[in-house]
N, C-alpha and C positions, 0 to 999 in steps of 0.2 A: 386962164390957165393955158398950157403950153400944149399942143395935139399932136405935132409932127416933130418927127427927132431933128430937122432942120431947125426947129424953132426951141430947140434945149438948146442947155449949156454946153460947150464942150465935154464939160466933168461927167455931166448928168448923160450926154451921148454914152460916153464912156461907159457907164455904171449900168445902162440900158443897157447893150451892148453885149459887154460881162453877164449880165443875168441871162438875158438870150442864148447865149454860149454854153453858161453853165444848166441851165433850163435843154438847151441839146445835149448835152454831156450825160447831163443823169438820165434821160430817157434813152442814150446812147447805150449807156451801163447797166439798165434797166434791159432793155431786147438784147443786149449780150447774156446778160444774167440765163434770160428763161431760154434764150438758143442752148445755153451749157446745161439748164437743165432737160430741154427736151432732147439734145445730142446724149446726155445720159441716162435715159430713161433708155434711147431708143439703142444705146450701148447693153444697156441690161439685159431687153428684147432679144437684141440678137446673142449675148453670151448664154441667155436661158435655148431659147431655140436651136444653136449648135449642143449644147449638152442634150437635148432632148433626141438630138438627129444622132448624135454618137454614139446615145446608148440604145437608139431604137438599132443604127447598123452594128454596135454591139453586139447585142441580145441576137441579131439574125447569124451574123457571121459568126459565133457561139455555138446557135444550133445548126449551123450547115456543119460546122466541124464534128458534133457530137453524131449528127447524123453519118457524116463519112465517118466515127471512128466505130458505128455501131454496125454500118454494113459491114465495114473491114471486118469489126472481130467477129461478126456474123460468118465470112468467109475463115474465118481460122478456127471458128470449132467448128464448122460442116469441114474442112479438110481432118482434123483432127477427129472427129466422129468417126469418118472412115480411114483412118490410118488405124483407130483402138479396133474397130470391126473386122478388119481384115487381119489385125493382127490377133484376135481372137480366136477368126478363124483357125490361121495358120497354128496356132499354140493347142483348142481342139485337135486339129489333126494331129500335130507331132505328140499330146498326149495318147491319145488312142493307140499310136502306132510303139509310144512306150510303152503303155501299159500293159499290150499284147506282147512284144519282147520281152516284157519282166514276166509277164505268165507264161512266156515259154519256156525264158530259163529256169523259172521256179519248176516247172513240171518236166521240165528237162526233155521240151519236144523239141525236133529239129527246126533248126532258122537256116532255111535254102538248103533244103535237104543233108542237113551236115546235123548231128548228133553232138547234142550242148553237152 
């Protein structure tokens, strides 16, 4: 029997040859194969990981803004607290100072020493 491809036939080189070839090929298409699968596993990896990263800076940047809208309207009813107060006040006084006008003209005493 024949040991060295020197000592085949031409055809039989050939046919040897060819199988080598194709024996590289498929193991060629083989470690292609699992590179595309482990390039998209590790595609997945990273699309799960940036959603995970966008919605954790999401959720912050969410509450940083909720937070600034709650100082804000924090600051607009303490001004508005003290705008109703002051103007309560002022509306106290200007009652008082009607009511006492109307009790003078009802009883027809002087307002600035002039006779109602």
């Amino acid at each position: 029997m024949l040991t060295s491809k020197t000592e085949l036939s031409p055809l039989d080189q050939i046919w040897q040859t060819e199988a080598e070839i194709t024996g590289r090929i498929a193991a060629a298409r083989e470690e292609a194969g699992q590179m595309v699968v482990k390039a998209q596993s590790q595609a997945m990896q990273i699309k799960i990981q940036a959603r995970e990263t966008g919605r954790r800076r999401g959720q912050a940047e969410f509450g940083n803004i909720v937070t600034q809208a709650e100082e804000e309207a924090g600051g607009i009813i303490s001004l508005a607290n003290s705008q109703a107060e002051d103007l309560q006040i002022k509306g106290q006084r200007h009652l008082l100072e009607a009511v006492n006008q109307a009790v003078q003209i009802i009883l027809g005493i002087e307002i600035d020493g002039e006779a109602a």
